[in-house]
C-alpha positions in Angstrom: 0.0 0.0 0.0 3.1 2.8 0.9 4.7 1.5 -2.5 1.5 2.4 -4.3 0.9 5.8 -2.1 4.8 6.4 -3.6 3.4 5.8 -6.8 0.8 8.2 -6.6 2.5 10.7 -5.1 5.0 10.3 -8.4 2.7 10.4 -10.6 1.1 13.4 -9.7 3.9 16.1 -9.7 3.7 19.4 -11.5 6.8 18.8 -13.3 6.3 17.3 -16.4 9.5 15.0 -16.1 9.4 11.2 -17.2 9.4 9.6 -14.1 6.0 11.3 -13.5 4.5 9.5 -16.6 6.6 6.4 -15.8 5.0 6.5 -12.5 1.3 6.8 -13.8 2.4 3.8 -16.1 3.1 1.7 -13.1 -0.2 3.0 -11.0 -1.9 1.6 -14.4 -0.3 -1.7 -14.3 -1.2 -2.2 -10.5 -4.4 -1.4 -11.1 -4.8 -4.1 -13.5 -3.1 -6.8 -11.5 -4.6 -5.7 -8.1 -7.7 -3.9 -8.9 -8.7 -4.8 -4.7 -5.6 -2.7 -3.5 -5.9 0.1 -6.0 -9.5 0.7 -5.3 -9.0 1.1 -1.5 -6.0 2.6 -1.2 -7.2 5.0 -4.0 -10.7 5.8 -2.0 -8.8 6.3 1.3 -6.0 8.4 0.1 -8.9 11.0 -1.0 -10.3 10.6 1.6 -7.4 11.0 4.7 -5.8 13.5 2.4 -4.5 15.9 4.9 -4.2 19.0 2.5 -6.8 19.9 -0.3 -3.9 19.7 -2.7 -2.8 16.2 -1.8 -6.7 15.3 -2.7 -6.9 17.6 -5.8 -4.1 15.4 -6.9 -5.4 12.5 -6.0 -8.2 13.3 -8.0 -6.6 14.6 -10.9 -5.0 10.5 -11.2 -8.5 9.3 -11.5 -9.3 11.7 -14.3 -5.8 10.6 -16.2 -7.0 6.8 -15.4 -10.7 7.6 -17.0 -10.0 8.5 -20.2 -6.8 6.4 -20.8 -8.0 3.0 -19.1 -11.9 3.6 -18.0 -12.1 0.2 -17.4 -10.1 -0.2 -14.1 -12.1 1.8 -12.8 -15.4 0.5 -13.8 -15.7 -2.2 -10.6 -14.7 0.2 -8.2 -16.9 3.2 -9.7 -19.6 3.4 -6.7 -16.5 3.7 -4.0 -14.2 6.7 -6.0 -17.7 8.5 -6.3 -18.9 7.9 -2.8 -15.3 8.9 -1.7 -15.3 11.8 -3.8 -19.0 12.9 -2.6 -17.8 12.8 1.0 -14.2 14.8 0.4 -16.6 17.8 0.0 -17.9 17.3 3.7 -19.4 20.9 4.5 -18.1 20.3 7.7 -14.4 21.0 6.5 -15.7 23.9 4.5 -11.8 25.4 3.6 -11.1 22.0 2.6 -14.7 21.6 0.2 -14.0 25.1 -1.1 -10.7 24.1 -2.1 -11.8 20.7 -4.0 -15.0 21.0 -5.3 -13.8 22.2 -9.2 -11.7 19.0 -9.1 -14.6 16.9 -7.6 -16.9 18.2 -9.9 -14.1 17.2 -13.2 -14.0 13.5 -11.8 -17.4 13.1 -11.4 -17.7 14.4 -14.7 -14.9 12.2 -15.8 -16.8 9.4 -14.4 -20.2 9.5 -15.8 -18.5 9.9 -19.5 -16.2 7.0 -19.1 
């Protein structure tokens, strides 16, 4: 699970350098071989995430996995949007201020894939 939380964290840099695309490559390849340990390490990561940023990014993965490989996330589809739903708590309302555009592009995301 920390191997694939490395992953993610890769994968989701601003810098545009290789090892961030390598890194999305490898978070697609576990998701095919382990679909179980991608799906909830992927729904708690968004939802723990202890900055808005680290769950904007988060987020932003799932929109790169729905429209290059919509299909690992098919199974899994009722727990990234519960998980998505509850990350805009109004309870935490910096937090929900700070996520909802990104929320609303992965739901989005979602519904076309």
């Amino acid at each position: 699970m920390e191997l694939l939380r490395r992953l993610f964290h890769l994968s989701t840099r601003k810098d545009s350098s290789s090892s961030s695309a390598h890194a999305r490559l490898a978070v697609l390849h576990v998701a095919s071989s382990n679909p179980a340990l991608f799906m909830s390490t992927l729904s708690m990561d968004i939802l723990d995430a202890k900055s808005a940023e680290g769950r904007t990014s988060i987020m932003k993965l799932c929109v790169y996995m729905a429209r290059k490989k919509p299909e690992l996330l098919e199974n899994g589809l009722p727990r990234i949007a519960e998980a998505v739903v509850k990350s805009l708590d109004p309870n935490i309302a910096k937090m929900r201020d700070d996520v909802w555009q990104a929320a609303t592009v992965i739901l989005n995301e979602l519904v076309l894939a």
